[in-house]
C-alpha positions as CSV (number, residue, x, y, z in Angstrom):
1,X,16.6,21.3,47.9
2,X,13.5,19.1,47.2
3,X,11.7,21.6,45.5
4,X,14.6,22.2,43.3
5,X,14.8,18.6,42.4
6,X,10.9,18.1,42.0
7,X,10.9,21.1,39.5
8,X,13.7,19.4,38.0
9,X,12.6,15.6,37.4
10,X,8.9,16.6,36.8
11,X,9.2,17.3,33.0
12,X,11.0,13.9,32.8
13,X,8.2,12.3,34.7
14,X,5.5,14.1,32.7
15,X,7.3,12.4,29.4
16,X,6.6,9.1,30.9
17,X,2.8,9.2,32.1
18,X,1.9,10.9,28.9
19,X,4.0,7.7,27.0
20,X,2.7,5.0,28.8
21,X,-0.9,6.2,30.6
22,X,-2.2,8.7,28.5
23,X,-2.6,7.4,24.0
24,X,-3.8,8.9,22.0
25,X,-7.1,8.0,21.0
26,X,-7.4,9.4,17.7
27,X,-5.4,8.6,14.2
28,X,-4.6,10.2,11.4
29,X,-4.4,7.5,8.6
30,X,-7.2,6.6,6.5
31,X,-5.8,3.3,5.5
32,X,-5.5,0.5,7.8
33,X,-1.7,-0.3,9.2
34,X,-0.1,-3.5,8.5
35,X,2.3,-5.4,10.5
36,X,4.9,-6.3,7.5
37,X,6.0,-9.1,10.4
38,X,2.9,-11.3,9.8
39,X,2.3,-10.9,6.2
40,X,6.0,-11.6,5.1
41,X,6.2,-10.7,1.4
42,X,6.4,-14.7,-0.3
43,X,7.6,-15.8,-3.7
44,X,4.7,-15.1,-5.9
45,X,5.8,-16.8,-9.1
46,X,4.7,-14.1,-11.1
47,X,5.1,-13.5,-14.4
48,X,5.0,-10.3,-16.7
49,X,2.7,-10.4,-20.1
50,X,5.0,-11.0,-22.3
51,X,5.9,-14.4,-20.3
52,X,9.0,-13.3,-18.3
53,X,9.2,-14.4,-14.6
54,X,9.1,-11.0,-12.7
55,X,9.2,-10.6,-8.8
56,X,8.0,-7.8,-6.7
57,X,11.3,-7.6,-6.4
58,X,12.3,-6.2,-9.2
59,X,10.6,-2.9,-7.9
60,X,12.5,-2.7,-4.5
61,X,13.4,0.9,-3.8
62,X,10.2,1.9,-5.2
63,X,6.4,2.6,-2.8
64,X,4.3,0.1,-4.3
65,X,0.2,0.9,-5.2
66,X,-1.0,-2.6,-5.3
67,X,-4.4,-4.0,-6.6
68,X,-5.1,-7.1,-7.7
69,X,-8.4,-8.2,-10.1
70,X,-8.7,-10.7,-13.2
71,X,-7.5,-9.9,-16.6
72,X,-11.3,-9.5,-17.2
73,X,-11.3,-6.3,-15.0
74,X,-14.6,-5.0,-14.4
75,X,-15.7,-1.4,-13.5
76,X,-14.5,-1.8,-9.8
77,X,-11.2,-2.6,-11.1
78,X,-11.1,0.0,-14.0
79,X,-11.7,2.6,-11.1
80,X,-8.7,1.2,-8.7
81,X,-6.3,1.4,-11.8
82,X,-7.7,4.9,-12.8
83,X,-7.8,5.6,-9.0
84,X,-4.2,4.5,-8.7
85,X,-2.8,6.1,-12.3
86,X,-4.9,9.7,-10.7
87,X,-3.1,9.0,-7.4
88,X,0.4,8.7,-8.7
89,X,-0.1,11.8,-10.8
90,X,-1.5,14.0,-7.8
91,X,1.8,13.7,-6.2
92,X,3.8,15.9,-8.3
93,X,7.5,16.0,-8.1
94,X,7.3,12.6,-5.9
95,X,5.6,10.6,-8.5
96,X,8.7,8.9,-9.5
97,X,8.8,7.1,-6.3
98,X,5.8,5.6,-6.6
99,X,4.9,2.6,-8.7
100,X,1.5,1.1,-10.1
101,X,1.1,-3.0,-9.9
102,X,-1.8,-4.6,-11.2
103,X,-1.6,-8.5,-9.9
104,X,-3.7,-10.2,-12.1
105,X,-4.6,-13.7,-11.0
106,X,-6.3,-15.6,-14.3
107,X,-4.9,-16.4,-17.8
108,X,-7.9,-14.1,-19.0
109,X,-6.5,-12.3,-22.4
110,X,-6.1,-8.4,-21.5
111,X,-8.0,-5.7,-23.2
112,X,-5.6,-3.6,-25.7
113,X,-7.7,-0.2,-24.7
114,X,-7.6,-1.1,-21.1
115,X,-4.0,-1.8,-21.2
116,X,-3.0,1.2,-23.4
117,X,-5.3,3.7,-21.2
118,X,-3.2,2.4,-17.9
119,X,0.0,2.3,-19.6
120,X,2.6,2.9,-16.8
121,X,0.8,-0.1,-14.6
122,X,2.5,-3.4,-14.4
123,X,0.9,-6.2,-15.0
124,X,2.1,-9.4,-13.4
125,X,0.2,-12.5,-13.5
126,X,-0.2,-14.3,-10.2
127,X,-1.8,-17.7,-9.0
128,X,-4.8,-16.4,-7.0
129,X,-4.0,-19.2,-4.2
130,X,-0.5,-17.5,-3.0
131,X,-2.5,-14.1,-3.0
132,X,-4.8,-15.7,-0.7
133,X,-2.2,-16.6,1.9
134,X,-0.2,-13.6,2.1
135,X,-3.1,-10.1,1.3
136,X,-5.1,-9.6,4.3
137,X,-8.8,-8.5,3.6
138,X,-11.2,-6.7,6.1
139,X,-14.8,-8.9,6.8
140,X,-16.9,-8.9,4.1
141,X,-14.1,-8.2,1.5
142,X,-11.9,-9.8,-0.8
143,X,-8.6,-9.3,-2.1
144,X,-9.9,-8.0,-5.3
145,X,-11.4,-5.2,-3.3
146,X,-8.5,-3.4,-2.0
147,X,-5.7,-1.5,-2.9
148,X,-2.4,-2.3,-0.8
149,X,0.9,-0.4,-0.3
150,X,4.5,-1.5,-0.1
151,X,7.4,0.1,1.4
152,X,10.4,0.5,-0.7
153,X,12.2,-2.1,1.9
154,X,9.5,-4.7,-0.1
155,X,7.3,-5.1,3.3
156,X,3.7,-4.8,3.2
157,X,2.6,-2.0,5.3
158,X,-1.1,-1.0,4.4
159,X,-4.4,-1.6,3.3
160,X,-7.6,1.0,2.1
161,X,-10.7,-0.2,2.7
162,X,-13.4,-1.5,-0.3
163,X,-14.4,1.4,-2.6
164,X,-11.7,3.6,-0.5
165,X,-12.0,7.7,-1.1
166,X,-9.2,8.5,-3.5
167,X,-8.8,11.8,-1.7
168,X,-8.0,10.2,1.6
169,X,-6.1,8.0,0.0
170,X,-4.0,10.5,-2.1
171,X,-3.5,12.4,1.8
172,X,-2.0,9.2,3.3
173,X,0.1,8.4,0.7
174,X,1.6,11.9,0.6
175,X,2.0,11.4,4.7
176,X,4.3,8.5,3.6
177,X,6.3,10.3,1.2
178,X,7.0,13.3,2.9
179,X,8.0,11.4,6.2
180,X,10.2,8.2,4.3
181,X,13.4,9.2,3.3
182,X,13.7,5.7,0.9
183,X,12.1,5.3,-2.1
């Protein structure tokens, strides 16, 4: 009768020491997960190019690629908003659940080619100082140097690392699209 029962209850405890004794050590994302609990999404009080005040919000529903750079936008940045525009692209039929935010945190004036060539990106203008408090950066980094994700439920939920690997990238982001269900 023992035996019976120990054949029985041994799967069950089996589940529980491989839960809670034995983790995993390896991972499969390349970008760095985000607890959306400690960086609460805040009012940004952005505003569009053409003046218009224009929330995050307005994009609920959608995954959100997220970089943020001055209007001057130097090669690092032209290659996060071609790496983001390339990104989007690679993702085929899904691409329409994906949207393309450029933050941009002066009053710098925009370059027409630059703006035309990422057409598709919006362009919000931000005050660098709320950035500050709510985008966490790895050591060594600043805002400017990563490119951040959004859930469609508006809650920050990653982060690739300074001059990230678009090809990893364009991997984790199709991990999220095939496993969510929203957006």
């Amino acid at each position: 009768m023992l035996a019976i029962l120990a054949v029985c209850a041994s799967p069950l405890v089996f589940s529980y020491v491989t839960y809670y004794v034995i983790k995993p050590s390896s991972r499969t994302n390349y970008g760095t997960l985000l607890d959306p609990r400690q960086h609460p999404m805040p009012r940004l009080g952005s505003v569009a190019l053409d003046g218009k005040p224009t929330e995050l919000d307005a994009y609920k529903g959608k995954w959100l690629m997220l970089q943020v750079d001055s209007g001057n936008c130097e090669q690092a940045c032209q290659k996060k908003l071609y790496d983001m525009r390339q990104l989007r692209i690679a993702q085929g039929k899904e691409r329409d659940r994906v949207e393309r935010v450029w933050l941009i945190t002066d009053n710098e004036p925009l370059d027409t080619v630059l703006m035309r060539e990422y057409d598709g990106t919006r362009m919000l203008r931000v005050p660098q100082a709320t950035l500050q408090g709510w985008l966490p950066v790895e050591k060594g980094a600043t805002v400017a140097d990563h490119i951040y994700m959004i859930d469609p439920l508006g809650n920050l939920m990653m982060r690739f690392p300074k001059n990230a690997d678009p090809n990893r990238i364009k991997k984790d982001l199709g991990r999220l699209l095939k496993a969510s269900s929203i957006g």
